[in-house]
PyMOL Python script that loads the backbone (N, CA, C, O; Angstrom):
from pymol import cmd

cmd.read_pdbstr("""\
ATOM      1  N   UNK A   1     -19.929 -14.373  -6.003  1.00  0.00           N
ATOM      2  CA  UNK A   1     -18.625 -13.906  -6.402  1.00  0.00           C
ATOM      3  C   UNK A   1     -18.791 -13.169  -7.736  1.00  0.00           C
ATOM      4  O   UNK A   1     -19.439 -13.748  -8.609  1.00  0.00           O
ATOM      5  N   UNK A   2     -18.211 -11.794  -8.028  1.00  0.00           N
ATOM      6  CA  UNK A   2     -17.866 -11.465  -9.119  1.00  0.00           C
ATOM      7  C   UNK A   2     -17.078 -11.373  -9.890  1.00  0.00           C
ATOM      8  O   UNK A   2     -15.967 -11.406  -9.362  1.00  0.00           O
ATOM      9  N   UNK A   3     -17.034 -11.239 -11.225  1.00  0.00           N
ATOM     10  CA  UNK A   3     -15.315 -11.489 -11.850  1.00  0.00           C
ATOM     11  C   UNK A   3     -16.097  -9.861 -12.599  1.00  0.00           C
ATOM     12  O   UNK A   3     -17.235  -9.396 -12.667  1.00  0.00           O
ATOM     13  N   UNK A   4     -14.627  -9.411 -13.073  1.00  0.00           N
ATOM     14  CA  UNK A   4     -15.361  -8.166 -13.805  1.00  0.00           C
ATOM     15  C   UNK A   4     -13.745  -8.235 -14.777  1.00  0.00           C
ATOM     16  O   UNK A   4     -12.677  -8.639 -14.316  1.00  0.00           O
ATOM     17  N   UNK A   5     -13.947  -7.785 -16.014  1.00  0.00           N
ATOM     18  CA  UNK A   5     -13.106  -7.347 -17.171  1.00  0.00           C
ATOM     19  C   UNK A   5     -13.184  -5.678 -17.537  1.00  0.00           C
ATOM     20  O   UNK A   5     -14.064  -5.529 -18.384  1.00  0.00           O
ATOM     21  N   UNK A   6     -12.675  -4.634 -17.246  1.00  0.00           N
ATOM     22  CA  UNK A   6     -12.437  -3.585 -17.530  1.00  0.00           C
ATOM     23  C   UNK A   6     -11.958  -3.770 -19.268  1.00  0.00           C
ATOM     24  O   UNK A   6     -10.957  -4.303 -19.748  1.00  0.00           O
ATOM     25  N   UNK A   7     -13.057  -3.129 -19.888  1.00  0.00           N
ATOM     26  CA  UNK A   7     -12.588  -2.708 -21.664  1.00  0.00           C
ATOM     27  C   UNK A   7     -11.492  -1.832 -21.572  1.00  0.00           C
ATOM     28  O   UNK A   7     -10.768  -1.876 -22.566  1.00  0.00           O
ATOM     29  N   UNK A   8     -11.192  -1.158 -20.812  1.00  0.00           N
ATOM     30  CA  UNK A   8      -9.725  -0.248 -21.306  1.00  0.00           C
ATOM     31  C   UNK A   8      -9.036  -0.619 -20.755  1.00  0.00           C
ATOM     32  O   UNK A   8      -8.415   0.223 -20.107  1.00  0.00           O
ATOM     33  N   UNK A   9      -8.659  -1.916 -20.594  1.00  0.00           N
ATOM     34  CA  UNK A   9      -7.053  -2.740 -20.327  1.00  0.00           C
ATOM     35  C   UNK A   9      -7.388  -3.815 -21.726  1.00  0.00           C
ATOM     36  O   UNK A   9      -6.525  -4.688 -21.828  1.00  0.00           O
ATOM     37  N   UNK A  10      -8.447  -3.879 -22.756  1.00  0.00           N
ATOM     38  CA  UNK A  10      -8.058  -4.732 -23.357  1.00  0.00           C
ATOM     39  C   UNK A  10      -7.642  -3.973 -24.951  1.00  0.00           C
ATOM     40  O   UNK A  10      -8.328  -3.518 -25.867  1.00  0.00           O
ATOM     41  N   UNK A  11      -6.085  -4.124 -24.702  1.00  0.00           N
ATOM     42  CA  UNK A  11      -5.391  -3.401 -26.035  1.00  0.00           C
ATOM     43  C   UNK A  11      -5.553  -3.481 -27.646  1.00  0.00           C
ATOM     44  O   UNK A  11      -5.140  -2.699 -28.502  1.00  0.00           O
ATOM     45  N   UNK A  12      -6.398  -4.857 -27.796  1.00  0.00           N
ATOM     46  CA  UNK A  12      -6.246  -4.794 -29.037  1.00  0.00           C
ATOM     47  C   UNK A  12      -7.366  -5.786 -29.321  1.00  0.00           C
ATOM     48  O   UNK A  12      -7.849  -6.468 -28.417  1.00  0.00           O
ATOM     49  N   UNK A  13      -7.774  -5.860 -30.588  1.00  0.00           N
ATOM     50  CA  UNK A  13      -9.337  -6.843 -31.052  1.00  0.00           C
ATOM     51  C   UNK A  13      -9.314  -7.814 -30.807  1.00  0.00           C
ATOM     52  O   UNK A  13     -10.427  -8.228 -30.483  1.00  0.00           O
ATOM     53  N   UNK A  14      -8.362  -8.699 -30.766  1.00  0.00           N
ATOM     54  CA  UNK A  14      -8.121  -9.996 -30.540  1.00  0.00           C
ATOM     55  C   UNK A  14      -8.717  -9.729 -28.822  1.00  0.00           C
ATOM     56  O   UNK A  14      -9.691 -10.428 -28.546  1.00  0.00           O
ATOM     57  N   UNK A  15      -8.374  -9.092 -28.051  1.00  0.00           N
ATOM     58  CA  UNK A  15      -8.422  -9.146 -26.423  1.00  0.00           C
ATOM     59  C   UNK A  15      -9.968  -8.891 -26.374  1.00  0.00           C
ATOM     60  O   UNK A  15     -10.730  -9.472 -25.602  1.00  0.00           O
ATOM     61  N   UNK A  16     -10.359  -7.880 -27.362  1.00  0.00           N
ATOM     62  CA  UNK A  16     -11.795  -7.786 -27.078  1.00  0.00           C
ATOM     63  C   UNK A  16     -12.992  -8.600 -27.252  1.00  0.00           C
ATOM     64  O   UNK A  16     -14.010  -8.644 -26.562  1.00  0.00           O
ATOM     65  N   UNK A  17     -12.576  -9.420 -28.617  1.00  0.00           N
ATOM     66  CA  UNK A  17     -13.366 -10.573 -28.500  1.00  0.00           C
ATOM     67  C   UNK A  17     -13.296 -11.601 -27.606  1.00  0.00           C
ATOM     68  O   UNK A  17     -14.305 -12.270 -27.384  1.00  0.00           O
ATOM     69  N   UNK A  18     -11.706 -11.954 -26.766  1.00  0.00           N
ATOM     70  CA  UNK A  18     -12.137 -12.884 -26.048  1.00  0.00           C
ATOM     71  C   UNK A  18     -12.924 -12.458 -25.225  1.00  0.00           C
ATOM     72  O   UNK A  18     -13.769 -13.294 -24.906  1.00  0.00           O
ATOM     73  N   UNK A  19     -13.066 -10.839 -24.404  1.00  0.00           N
ATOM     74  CA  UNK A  19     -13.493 -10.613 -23.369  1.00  0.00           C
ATOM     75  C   UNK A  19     -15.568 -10.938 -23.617  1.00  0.00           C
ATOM     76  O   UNK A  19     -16.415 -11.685 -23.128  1.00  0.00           O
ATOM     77  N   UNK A  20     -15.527 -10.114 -24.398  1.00  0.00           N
ATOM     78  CA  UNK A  20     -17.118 -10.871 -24.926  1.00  0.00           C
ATOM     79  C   UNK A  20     -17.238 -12.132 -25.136  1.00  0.00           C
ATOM     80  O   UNK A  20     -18.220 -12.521 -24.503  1.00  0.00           O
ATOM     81  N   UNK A  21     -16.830 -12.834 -25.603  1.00  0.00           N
ATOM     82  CA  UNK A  21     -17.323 -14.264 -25.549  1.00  0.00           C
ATOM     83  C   UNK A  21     -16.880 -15.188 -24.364  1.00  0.00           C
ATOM     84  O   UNK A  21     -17.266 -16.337 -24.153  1.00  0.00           O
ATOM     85  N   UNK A  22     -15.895 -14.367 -23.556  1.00  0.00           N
ATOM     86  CA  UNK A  22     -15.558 -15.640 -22.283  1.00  0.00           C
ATOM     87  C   UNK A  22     -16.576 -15.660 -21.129  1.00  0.00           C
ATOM     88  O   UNK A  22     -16.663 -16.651 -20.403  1.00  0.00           O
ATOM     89  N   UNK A  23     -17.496 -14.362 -20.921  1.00  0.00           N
ATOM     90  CA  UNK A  23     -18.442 -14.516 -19.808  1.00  0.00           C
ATOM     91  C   UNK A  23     -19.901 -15.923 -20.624  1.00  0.00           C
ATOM     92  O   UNK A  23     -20.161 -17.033 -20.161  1.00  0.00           O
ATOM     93  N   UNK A  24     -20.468 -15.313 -21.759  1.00  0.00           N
ATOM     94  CA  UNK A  24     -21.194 -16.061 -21.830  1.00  0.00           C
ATOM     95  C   UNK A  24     -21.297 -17.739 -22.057  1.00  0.00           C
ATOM     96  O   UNK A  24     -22.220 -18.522 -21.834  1.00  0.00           O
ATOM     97  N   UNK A  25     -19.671 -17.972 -22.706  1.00  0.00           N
ATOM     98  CA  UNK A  25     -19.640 -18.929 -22.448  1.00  0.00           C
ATOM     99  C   UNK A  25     -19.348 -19.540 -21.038  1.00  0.00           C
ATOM    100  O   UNK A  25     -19.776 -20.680 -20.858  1.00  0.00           O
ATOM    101  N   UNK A  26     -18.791 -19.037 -20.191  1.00  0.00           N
ATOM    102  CA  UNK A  26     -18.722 -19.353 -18.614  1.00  0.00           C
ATOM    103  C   UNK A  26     -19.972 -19.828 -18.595  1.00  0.00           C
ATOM    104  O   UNK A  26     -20.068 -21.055 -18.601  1.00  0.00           O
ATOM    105  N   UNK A  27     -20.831 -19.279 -18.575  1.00  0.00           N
ATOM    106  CA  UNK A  27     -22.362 -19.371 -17.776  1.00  0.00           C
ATOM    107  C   UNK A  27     -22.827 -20.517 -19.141  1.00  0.00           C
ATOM    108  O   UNK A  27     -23.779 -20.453 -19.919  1.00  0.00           O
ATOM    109  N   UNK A  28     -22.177 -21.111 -19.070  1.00  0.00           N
ATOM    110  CA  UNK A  28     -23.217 -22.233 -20.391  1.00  0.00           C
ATOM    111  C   UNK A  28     -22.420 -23.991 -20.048  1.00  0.00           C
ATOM    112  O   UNK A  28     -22.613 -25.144 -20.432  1.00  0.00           O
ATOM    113  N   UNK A  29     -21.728 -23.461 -19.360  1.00  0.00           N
ATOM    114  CA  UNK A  29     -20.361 -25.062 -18.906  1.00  0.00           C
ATOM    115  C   UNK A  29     -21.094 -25.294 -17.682  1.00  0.00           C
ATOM    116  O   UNK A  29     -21.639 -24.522 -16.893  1.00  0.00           O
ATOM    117  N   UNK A  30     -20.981 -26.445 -17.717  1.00  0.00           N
ATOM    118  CA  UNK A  30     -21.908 -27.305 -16.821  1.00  0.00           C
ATOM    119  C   UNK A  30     -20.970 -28.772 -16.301  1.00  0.00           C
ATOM    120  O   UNK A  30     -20.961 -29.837 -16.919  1.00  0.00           O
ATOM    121  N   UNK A  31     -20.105 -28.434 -14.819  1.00  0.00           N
ATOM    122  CA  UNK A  31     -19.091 -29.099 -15.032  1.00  0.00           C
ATOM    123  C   UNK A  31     -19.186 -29.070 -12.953  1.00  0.00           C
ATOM    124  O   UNK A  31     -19.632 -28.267 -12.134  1.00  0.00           O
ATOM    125  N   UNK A  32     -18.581 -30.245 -12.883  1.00  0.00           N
ATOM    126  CA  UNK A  32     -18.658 -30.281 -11.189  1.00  0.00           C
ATOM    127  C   UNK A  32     -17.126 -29.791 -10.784  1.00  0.00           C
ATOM    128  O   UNK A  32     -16.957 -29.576  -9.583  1.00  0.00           O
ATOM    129  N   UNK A  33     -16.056 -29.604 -11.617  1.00  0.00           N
ATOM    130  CA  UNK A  33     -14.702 -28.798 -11.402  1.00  0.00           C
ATOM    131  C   UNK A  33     -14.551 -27.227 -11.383  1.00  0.00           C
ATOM    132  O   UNK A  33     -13.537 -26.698 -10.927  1.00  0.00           O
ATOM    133  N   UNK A  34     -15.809 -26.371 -12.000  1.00  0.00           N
ATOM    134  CA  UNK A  34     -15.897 -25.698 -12.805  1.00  0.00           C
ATOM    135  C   UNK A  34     -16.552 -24.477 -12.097  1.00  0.00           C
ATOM    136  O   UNK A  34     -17.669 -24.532 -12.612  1.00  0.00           O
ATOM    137  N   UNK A  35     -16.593 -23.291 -11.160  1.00  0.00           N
ATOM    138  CA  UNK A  35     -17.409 -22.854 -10.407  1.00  0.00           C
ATOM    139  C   UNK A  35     -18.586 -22.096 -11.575  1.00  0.00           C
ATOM    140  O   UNK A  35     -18.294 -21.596 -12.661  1.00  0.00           O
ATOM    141  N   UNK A  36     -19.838 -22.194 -11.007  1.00  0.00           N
ATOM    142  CA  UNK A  36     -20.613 -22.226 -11.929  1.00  0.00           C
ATOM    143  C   UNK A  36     -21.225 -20.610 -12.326  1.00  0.00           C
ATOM    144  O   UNK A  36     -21.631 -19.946 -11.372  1.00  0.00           O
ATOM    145  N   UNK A  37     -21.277 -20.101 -13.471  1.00  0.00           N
ATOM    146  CA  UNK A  37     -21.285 -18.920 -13.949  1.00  0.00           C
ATOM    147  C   UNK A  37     -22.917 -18.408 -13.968  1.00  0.00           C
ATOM    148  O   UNK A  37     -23.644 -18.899 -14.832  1.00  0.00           O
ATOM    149  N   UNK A  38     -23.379 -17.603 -13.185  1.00  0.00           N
ATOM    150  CA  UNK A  38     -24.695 -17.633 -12.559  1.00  0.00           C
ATOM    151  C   UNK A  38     -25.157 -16.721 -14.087  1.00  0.00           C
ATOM    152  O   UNK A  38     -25.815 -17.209 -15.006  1.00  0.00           O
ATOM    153  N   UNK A  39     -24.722 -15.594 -14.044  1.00  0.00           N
ATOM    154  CA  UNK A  39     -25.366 -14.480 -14.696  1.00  0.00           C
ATOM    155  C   UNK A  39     -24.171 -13.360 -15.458  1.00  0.00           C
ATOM    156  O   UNK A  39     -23.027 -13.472 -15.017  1.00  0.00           O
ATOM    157  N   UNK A  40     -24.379 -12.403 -16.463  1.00  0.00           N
ATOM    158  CA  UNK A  40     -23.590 -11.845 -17.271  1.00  0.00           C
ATOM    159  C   UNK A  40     -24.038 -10.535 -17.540  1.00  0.00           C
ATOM    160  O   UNK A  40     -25.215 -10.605 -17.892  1.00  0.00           O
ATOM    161  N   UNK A  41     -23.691  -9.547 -17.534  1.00  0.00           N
ATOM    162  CA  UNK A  41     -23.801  -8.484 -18.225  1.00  0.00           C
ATOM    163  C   UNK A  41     -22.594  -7.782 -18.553  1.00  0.00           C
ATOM    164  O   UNK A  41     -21.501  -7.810 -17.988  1.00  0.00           O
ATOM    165  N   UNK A  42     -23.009  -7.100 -19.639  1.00  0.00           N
ATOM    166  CA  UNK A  42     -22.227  -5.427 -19.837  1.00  0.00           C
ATOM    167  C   UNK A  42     -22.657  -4.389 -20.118  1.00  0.00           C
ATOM    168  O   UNK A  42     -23.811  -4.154 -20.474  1.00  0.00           O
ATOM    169  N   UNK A  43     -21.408  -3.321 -19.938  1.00  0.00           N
ATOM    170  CA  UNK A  43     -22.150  -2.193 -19.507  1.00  0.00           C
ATOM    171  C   UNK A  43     -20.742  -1.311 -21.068  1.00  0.00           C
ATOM    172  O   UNK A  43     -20.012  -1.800 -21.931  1.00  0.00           O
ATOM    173  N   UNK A  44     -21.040  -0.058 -20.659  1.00  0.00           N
ATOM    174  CA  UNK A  44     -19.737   0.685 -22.206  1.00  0.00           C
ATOM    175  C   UNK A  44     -18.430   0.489 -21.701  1.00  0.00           C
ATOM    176  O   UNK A  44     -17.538   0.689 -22.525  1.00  0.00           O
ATOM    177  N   UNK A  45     -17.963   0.037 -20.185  1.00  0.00           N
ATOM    178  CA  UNK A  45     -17.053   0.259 -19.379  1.00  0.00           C
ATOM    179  C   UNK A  45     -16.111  -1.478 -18.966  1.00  0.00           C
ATOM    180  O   UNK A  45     -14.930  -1.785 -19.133  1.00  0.00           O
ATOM    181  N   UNK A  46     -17.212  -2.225 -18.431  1.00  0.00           N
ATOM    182  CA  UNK A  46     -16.661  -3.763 -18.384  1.00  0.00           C
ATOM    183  C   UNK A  46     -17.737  -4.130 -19.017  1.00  0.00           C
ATOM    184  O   UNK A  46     -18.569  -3.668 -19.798  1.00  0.00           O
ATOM    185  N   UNK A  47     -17.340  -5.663 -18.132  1.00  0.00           N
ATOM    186  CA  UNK A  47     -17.670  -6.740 -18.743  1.00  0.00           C
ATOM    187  C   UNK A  47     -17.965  -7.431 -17.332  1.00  0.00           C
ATOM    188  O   UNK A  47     -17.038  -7.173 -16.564  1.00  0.00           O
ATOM    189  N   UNK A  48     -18.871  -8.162 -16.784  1.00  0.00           N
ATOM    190  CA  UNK A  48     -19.607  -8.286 -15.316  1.00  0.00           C
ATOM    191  C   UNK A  48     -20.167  -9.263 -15.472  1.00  0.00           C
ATOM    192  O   UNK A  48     -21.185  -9.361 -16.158  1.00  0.00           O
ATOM    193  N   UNK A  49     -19.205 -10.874 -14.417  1.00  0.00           N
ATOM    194  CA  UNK A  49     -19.898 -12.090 -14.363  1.00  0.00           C
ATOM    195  C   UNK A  49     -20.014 -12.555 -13.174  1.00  0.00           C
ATOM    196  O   UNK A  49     -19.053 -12.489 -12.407  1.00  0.00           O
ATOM    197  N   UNK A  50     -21.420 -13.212 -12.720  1.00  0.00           N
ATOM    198  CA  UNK A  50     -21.848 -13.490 -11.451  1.00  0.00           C
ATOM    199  C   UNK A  50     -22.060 -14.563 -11.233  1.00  0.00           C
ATOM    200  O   UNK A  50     -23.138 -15.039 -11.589  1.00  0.00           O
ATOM    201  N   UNK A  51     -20.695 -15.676 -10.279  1.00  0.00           N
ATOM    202  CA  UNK A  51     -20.669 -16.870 -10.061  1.00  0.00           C
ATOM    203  C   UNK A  51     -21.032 -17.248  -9.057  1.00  0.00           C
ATOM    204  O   UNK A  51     -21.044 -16.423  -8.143  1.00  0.00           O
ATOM    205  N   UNK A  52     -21.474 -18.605  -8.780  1.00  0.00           N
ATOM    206  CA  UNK A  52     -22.101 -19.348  -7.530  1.00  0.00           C
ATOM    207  C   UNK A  52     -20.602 -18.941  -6.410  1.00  0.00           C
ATOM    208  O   UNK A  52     -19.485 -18.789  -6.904  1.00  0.00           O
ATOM    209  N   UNK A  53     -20.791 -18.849  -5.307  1.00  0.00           N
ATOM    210  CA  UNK A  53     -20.618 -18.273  -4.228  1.00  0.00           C
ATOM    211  C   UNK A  53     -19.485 -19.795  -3.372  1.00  0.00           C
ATOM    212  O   UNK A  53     -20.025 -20.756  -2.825  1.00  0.00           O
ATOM    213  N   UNK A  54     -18.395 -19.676  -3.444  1.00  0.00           N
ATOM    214  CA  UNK A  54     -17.346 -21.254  -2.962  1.00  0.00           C
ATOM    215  C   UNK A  54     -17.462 -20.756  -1.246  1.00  0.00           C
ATOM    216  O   UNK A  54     -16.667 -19.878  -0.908  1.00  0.00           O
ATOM    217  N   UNK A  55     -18.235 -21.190  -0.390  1.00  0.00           N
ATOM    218  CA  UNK A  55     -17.780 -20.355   0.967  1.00  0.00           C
ATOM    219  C   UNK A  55     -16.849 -21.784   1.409  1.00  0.00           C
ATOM    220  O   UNK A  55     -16.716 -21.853   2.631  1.00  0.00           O
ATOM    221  N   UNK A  56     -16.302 -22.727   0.778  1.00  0.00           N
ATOM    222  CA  UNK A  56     -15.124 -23.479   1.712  1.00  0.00           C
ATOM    223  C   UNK A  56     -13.949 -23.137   0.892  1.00  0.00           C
ATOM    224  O   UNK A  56     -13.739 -23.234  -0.317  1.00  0.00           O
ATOM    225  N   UNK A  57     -13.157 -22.660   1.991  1.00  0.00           N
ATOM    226  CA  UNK A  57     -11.945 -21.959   1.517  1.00  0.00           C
ATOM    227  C   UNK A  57     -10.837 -23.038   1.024  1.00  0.00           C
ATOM    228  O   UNK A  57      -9.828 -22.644   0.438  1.00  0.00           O
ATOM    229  N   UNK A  58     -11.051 -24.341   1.268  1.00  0.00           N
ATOM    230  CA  UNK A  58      -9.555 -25.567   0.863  1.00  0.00           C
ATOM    231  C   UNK A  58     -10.877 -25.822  -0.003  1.00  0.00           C
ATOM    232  O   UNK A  58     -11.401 -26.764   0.592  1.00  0.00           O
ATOM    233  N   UNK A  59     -11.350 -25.633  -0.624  1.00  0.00           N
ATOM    234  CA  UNK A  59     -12.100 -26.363  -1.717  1.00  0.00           C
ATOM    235  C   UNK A  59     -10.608 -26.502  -3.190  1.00  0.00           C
ATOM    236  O   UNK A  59     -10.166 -27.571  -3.611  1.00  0.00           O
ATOM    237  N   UNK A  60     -10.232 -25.322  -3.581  1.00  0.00           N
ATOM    238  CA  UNK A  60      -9.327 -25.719  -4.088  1.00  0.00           C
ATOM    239  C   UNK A  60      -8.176 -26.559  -4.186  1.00  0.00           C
ATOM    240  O   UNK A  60      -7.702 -27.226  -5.106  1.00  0.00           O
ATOM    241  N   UNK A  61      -7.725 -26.271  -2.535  1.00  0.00           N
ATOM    242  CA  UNK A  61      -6.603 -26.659  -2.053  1.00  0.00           C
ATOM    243  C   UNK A  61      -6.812 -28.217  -2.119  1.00  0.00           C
ATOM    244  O   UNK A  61      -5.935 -28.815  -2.742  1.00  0.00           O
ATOM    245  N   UNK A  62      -7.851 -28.993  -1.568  1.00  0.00           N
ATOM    246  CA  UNK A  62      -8.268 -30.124  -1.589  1.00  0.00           C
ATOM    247  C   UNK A  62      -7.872 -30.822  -2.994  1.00  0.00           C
ATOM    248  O   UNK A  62      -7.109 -31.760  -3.225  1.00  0.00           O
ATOM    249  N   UNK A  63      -8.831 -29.859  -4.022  1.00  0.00           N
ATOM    250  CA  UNK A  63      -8.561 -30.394  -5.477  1.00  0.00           C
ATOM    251  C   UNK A  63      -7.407 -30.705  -5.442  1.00  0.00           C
ATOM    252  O   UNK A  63      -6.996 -31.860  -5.552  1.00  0.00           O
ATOM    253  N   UNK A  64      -6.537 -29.428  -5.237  1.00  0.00           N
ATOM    254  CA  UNK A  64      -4.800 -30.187  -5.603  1.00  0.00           C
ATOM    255  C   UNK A  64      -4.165 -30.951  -5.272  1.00  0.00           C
ATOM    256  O   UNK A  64      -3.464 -31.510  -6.116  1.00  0.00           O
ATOM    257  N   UNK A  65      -4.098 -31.310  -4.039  1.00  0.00           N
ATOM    258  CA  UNK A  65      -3.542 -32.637  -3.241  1.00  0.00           C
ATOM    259  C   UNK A  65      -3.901 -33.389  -3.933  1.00  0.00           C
ATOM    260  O   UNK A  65      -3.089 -34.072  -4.559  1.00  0.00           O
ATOM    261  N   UNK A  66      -5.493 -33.580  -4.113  1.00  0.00           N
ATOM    262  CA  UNK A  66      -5.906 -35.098  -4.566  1.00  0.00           C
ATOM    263  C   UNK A  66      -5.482 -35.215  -6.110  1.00  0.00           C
ATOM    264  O   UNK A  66      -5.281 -36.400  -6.378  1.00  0.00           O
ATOM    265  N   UNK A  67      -5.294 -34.423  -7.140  1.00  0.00           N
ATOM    266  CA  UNK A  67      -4.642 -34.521  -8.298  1.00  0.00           C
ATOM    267  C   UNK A  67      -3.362 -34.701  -8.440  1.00  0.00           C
ATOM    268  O   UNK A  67      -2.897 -35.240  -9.444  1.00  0.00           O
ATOM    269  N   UNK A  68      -2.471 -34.176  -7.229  1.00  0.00           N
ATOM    270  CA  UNK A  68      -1.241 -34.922  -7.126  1.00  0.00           C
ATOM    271  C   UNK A  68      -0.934 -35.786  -6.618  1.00  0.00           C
ATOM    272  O   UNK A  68       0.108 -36.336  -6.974  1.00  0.00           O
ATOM    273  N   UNK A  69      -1.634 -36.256  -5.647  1.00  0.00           N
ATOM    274  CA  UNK A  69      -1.228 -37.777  -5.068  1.00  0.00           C
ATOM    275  C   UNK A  69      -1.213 -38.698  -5.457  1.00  0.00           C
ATOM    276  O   UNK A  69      -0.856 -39.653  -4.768  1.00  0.00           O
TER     277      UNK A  69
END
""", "prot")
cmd.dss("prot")
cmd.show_as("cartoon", "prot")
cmd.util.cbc("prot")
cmd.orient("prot")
């Protein structure tokens, strides 16, 4: 799975630092809730993070039931 952050939707400094520091910290959390953040780059344009791959689709859905019941 990829997540990607486009730099020209982030308006102002405050947005830009989170966008740099939220991939690498992704990939450093080590958590069994947490889908796990494989790999990171950027480029002058985004910002490009490569997570472990969920192929069961109620994986979420599951979570929620069982946190509300």
């Amino acid at each position: 799975m990829i997540k990607q952050i486009f730099k020209e939707y982030l308006i102002n400094d405050f947005l830009k630092t989170q966008g740099a520091q939220e991939f690498p910290l992704h990939c450093s959390l080590k958590h069994d809730n947490i889908v796990k953040g494989i790999e990171w780059s950027e480029n002058d344009d985004e910002y490009i993070l490569i997570m472990e791959y969920m192929n069961k689709a109620e994986y979420f859905e599951d979570k929620i039931v069982r946190v509300s019941d």
